[in-house]
N, C-alpha and C positions, 0 to 999 in steps of 0.2 A: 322676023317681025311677027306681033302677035296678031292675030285675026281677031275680029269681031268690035262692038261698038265701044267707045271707051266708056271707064265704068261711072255708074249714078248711083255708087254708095255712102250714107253719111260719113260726113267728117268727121268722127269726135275729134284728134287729133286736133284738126288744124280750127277748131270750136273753140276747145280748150286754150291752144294757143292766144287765138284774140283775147277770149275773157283774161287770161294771166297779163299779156300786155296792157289791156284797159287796164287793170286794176293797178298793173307796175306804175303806169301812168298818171293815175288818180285823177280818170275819167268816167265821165257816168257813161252807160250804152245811148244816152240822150247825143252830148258832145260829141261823143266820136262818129254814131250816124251824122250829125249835123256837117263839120268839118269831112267827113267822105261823099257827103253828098248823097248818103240812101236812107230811107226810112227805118225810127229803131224795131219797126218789129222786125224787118228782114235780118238787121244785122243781131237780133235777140234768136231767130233763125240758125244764124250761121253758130252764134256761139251756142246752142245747144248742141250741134251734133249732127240733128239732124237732116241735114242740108245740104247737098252738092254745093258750091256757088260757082258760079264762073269766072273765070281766069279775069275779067272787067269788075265782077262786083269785088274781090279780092283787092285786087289794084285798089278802091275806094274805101276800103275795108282800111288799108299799110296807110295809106293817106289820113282818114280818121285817125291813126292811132298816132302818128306821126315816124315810122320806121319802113323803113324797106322793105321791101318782097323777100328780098334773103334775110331779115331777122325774123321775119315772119315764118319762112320757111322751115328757118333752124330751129325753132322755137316749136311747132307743128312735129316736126323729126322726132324731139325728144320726148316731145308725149305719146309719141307713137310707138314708141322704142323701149315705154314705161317708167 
């Protein structure tokens, strides 16, 4: 098991991923904050990169978008992957 605290590096990956789902969706960052329940600059936040988010604002994140945590995930993978 690895020691030390778990990491607080940006996302881009899993950034990328939400903006490519909004947009598959043909949603604005407006709607999909609204329907997840968080303000758009957080979720303008999460889709830059910049941002850890928490495993709760995520969940809110799948829910705006209208997809699962595991398409979301997979989705996050392959931008990571290139």
């Amino acid at each position: 098991m690895a020691g030390g605290p778990p990491s607080r590096e940006p996302q881009r990956g899993l950034g990328n991923a939400v903006r490519i789902l909004r947009e598959r969706a043909g949603l604005s960052p407006e709607e999909v904050a609204e329907r997840g329940g968080i303000s758009t600059s957080w979720l303008r936040r999460i889709e830059s990169g910049d941002h850890d988010p928490s495993w709760g604002s995520m969940r809110r994140v799948a829910r705006g978008l209208g997809v699962s945590m595991e398409v979301l995930s997979e989705v996050a993978e392959e931008n990571e992957q290139g």
